[in-house]
N, C-alpha and C positions, 0 to 999 in steps of 0.2 A: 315644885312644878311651876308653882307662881314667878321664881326668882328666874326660874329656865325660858319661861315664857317672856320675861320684860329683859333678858338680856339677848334672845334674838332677835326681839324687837328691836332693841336697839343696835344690835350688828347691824339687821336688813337695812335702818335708819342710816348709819351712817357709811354702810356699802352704794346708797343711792346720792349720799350728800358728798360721797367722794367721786362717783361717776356724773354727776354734774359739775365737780370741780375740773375734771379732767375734761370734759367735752367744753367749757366755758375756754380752757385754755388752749385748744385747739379752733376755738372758733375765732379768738383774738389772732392765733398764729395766723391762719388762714383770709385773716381781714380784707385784706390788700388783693389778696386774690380775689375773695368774694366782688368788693366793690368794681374791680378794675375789668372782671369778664374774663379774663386772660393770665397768663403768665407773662411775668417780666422776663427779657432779657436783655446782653449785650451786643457788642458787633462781636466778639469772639466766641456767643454759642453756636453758631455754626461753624465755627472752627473745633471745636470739641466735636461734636457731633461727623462732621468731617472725618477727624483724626479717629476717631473710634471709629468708624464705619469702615477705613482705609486699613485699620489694624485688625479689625473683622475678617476681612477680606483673606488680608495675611493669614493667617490661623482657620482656615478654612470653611469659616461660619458665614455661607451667604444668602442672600435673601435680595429681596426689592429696596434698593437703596434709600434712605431719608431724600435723600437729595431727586432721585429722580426727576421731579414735576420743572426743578431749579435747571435742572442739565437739558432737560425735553426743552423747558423757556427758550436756552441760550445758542441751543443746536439748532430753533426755529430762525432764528435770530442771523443763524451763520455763524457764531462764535468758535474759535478752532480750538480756545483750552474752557471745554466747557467742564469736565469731570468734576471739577472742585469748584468754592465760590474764589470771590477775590480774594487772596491769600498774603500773610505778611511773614512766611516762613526765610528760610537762609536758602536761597538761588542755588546754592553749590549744590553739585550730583553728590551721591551716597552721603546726606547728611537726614539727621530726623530729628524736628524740633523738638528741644528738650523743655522749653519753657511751661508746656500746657501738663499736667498731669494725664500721663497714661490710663493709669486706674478709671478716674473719674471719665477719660475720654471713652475709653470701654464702655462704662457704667452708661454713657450717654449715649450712644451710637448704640448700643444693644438695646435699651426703652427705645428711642426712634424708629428703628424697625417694626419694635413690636408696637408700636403709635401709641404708647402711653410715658412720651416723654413727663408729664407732670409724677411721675412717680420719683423725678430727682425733687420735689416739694414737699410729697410725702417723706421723703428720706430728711429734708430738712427737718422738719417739725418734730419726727420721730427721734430726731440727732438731739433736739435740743431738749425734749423732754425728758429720755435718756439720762442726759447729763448733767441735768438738775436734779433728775430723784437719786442718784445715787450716793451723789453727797448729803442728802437730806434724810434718805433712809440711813446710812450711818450715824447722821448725826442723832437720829430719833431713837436709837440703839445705844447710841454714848452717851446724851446728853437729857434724851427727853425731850419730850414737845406738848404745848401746852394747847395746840389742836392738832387739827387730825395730819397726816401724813402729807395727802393730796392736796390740802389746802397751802399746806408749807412749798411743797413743789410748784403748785400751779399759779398760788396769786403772783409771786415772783413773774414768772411767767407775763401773765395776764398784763402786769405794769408793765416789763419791757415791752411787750406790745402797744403802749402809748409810744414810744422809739421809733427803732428803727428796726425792730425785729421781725414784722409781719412783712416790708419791704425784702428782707432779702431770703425770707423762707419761700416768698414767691418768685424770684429768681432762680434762671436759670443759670446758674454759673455756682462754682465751689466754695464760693464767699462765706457761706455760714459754718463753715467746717473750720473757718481761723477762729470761732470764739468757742467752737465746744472742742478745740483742740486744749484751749487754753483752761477749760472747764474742766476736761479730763485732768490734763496736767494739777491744777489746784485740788481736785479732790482723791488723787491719788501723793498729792506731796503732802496733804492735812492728814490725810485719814486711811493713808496705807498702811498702816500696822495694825490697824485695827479691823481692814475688811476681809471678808470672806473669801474662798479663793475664787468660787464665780463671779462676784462682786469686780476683783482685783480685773480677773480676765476680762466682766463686759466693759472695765475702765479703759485697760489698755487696749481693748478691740477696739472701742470707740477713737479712744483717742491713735491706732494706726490710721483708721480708717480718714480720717481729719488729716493725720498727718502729710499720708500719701497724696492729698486731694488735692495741693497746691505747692508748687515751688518754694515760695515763700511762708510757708509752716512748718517747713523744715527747718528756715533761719530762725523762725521764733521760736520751735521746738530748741533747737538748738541753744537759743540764750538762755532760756526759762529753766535750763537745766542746774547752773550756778545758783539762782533763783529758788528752786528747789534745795538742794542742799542748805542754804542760809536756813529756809526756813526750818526744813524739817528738825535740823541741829536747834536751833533755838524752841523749838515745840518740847523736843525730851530727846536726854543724851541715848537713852534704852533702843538700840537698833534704827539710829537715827537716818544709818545710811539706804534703812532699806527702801523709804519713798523715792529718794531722785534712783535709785535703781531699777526701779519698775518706768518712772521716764524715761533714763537709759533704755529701753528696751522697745519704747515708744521712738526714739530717737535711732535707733539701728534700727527699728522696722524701716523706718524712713530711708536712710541710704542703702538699705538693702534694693529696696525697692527702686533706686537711680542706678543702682548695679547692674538689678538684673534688666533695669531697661535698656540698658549699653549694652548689654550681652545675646539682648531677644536682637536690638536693632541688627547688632554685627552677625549674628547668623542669617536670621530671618531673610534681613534687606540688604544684607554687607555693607551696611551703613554705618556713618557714627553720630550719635547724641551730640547737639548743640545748643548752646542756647543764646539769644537774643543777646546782645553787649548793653543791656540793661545800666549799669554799674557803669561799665568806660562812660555811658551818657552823661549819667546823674553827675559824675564827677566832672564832665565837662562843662555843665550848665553850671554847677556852682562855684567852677572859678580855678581850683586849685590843679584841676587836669586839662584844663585849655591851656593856661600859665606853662604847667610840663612838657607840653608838645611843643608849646611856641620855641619853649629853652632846648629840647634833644631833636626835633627832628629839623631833617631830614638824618636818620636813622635806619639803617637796613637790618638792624638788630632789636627793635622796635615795632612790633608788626601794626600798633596802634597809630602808628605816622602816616599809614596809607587812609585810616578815616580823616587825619588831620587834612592829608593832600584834599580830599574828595571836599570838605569842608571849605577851606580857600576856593572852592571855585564861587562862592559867592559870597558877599556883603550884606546880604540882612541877615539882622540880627537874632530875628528868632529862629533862626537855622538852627541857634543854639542851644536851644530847648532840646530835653531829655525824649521827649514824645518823638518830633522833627525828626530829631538822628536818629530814632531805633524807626521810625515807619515811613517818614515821610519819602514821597518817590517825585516829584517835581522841584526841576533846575535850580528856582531858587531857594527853596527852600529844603530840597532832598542834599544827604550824604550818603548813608552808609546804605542805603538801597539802592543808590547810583552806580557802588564802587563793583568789581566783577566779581564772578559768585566766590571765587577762592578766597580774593583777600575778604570779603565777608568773614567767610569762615574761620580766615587767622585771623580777624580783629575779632570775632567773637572768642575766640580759645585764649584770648591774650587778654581779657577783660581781669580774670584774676589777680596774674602778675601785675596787671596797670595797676591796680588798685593800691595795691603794697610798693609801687614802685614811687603812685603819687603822694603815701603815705609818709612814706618815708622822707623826700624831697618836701612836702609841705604839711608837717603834723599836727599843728596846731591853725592852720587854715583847714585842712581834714576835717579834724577835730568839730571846728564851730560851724562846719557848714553841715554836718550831722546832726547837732545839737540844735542850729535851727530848723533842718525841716521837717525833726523829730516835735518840737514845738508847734509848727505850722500845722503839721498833718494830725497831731493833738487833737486841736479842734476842728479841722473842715470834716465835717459829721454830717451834710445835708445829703438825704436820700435821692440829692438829684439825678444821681448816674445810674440808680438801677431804672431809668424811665428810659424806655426807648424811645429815638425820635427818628426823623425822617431815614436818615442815613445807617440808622441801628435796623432800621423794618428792612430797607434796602437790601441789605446786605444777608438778612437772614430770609429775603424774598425767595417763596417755592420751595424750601423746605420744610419736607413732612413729619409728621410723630407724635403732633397734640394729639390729642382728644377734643379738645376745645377749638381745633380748627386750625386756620392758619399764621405763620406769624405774621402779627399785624399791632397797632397802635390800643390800647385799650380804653375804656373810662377813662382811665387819672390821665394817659399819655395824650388825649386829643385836649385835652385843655387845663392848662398850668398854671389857672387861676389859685388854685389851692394851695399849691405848693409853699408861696411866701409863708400864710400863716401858720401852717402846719409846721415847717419849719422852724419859726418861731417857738410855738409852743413845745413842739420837741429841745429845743437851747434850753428853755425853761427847765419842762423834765430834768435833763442832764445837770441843769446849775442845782437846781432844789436838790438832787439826788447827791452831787459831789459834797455839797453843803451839810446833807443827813449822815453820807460816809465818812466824813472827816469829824462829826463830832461823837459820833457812836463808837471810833474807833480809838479817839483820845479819851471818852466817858471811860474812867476805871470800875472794875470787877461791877459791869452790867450786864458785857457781853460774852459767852463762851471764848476762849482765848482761839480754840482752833478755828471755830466762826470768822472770828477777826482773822486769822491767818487766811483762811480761806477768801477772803473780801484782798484782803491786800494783796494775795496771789494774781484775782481777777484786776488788780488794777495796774499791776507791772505788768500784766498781760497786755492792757491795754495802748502801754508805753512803748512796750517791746513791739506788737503790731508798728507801730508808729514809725519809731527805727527804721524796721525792718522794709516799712513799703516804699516811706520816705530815703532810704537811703539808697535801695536798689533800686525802686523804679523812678518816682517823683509824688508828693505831697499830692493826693485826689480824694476828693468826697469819699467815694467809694471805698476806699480802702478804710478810713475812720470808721463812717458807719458800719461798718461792717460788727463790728466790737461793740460799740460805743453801747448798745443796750444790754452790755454787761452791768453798767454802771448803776443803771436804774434796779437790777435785778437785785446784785451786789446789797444795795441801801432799801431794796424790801426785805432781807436776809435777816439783815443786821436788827433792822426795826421789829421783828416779828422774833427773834432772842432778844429783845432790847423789854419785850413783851412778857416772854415765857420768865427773865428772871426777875422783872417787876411786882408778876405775879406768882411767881413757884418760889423762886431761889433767889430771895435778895441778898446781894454780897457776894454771890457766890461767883469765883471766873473759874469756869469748867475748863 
């Protein structure tokens, strides 16, 4: 009776010491929120919100638009295309932008109706606790742990929250879904032979849901896939193929989901899916696809020569920036929003073949201009661009769905005194943390080997991010940060096994 008695005692004890672990790491996620009053956003959550509401619409689900108060403003105003906000879609009839994710557009147009858009916040936070405890409960099954469960999950957690993690869990936009995309992938490429089949399933649920969430998590899905196979093969030859199999499946949710939205657009709207000429840009700013146009065009087999023409209509230089040609809409420095809706639409559908076309004609100019902005985009990690400023409030001016009210500038956004040091001190995090994962992962039999696999997963992740934003779109804060507090999580992982075999299992690589 006595021993019955001091061992629910001590359940209760540490059922309370694990629900303070978990509410401490929601309170670190939700930091940024807290201090700020508000949600972060971009200039393109009202373009999500938009497109979801517009795709509502289609599918017969309607209600009192987010937008309303925005369209009542503009119709006071005398505005004649008030329906939508300002808009940076492809002009041409029957076309529907493919860049934004459907899904998450849905996701976001259905909370703004129901005026609890902050529940895309909720879903972050929930995303990323998610998919830290699941490789951590495995590992506490295979490996052992030398505290409690929650602790292993949540202090991780809690440090990335020194980062850049609590910035984009307050975000409105799909951004945190690229690193528990890349979360999922590593704990389903370490530790899929060994998880449960619910386990398996909430891994790949999560990680479709990541997947679908953004254009560009498809690319990374896509790379990480090779990436997965290296590893799982070197972890144990014993059914080695069956982890990159379950990304495979992660990776066909994905284009399944670009299928069926070509197939909803062309019934639905008898339209077709497009997307932004992202890629022909990037390739122009960095040299080796302005070079190709100057050498083939004029071209009428070439649909990319018509951005060229639009292009030569002016002489400054930064027309030639990646940003400028995919948005910009003035003389001097607009092109491809100048040129008329059709050849839009063929120089967007021809972004592809440019790409393999300028490849091929300049491979090794390709080659380094990838490899630099996968360097540059490396490190640009500052949380600058989840802040909205003057022209970000603008734009998502009179649209409805908070709870917290309207969109507007918050705490951190009306004064940017802070910003330098903080970001400072986050470089630091990041260096200390590269510094802690690089010697933990060279220290022999300290650390669990799939541990390690799992950290170095997270950090090809973070590369492949890089690539992937740097190459289609262009080098931005934003796109780094987004990741980048993998890295600190990563090197609490590592330290907290660096712990358990100092104290449990010295020698021992699990």
């Amino acid at each position: 009776m006595a021993n019955t008695a001091v061992h629910d005692e001590a359940h209760a004890g540490g059922a309370v010491s694990s629900m303070l672990w978990i509410a401490a790491a929601f309170v670190a996620m939700f930091s940024v929120l807290a201090i700020n009053g508000r949600p972060l956003f971009y200039f393109d959550t009202v373009g999500y919100i938009s497109q979801g509401t517009e795709a509502l619409d289609k599918l017969g689900v309607r209600s009192e638009s987010p937008l309303h108060k925005r369209n009542a403003a503009a119709r006071a105003e005398g505005e004649s295309n008030a329906a939508l906000p300002e808009t940076t879609e492809i002009d041409a009839d029957h076309t529907v932008d493919g860049s934004r994710s459907a899904p998450y557009a849905l996701l976001a147009g259905l909370l703004a109706r129901m005026g609890i858009l902050e529940g895309l916040i909720a879903l972050n936070a929930i995303a990323v606790m998610l998919s830290v405890w699941l490789p951590m409960r495995v590992a506490q099954r295979q490996l052992g742990l030398h505290v409690s469960l929650a602790q292993m999950v949540c202090l991780p957690i809690i440090i990335a929250s020194l980062g850049s993690l609590p910035f984009f869990v307050a975000y409105l936009m799909p951004d945190t879904m690229a690193p528990v995309l890349i979360l999922s992938i590593a704990t389903l490429t370490v530790f899929g032979r060994s998880m449960s089949w619910w386990e398996l399933l909430l891994a790949v649920g999560i990680g479709a849901f990541a997947v679908v969430s953004h254009l560009s998590h498809l690319a990374i899905a896509t790379l990480l896939v090779p990436v997965s196979v290296l590893v799982a093969r070197l972890l144990s030859r014993d059914r080695w193929w069956l982890p990159p199999a379950f990304v495979l499946i992660i990776l066909g949710i994905g284009f399944a989901e670009q299928s069926m939205l070509r197939t909803a657009a062309k019934e639905v709207a008898n339209a077709e899916v497009v997307i932004k000429p992202y890629i022909t840009a990037r390739m122009i700013q960095d040299g080796p696809g302005f070079r190709y146009l100057e050498q083939t065009c004029p071209d009428a087999d070439v649909p990319t020569c018509k951005l060229y023409d639009a292009l030569m209509l002016s002489d400054d230089p930064d027309r030639l920036t990646a940003t400028r040609i995919v948005f910009e809409k003035s003389e001097r420095l607009g092109s491809f929003r100048l040129m008329e809706p059709w050849d839009q639409k063929l120089v967007a559908e021809d972004q592809i073949p440019f790409f393999f076309a300028v490849l091929w004609d300049a491979p090794l100019d390709t080659t380094l201009a990838f490899i630099k902005n996968t360097l540059i985009q490396s490190y640009w990690v500052s949380v600058e661009m989840t802040l909205p400023d003057d022209g970000i409030v603008a734009q998502n001016a009179g649209v409805t769905g908070l709870i917290l009210g309207e969109f507007d500038h918050g705490r951190l956004s009306r004064n940017l005194d802070w910003l330098g040091p903080v970001t400072t001190m986050q470089f630091m995090l990041y260096a200390v943390s590269l510094l802690v994962t690089a010697g933990l992962l060279i220290w022999p039999a300290r650390v669990p080997a799939r541990i390690k696999a799992l950290v170095v997963v997270l950090l090809v992740g973070i590369l492949v991010n890089a690539l992937v934003c740097a190459g289609i779109s262009q080098p931005a804060t934003r796109f780094g940060a987004r990741v980048i507090w993998l890295l600190p999580l990563g090197a609490t992982i590592l330290v907290l096994f660096f712990r358990r075999s100092r104290q449990f299992y010295p020698g021992v690589n699990g």
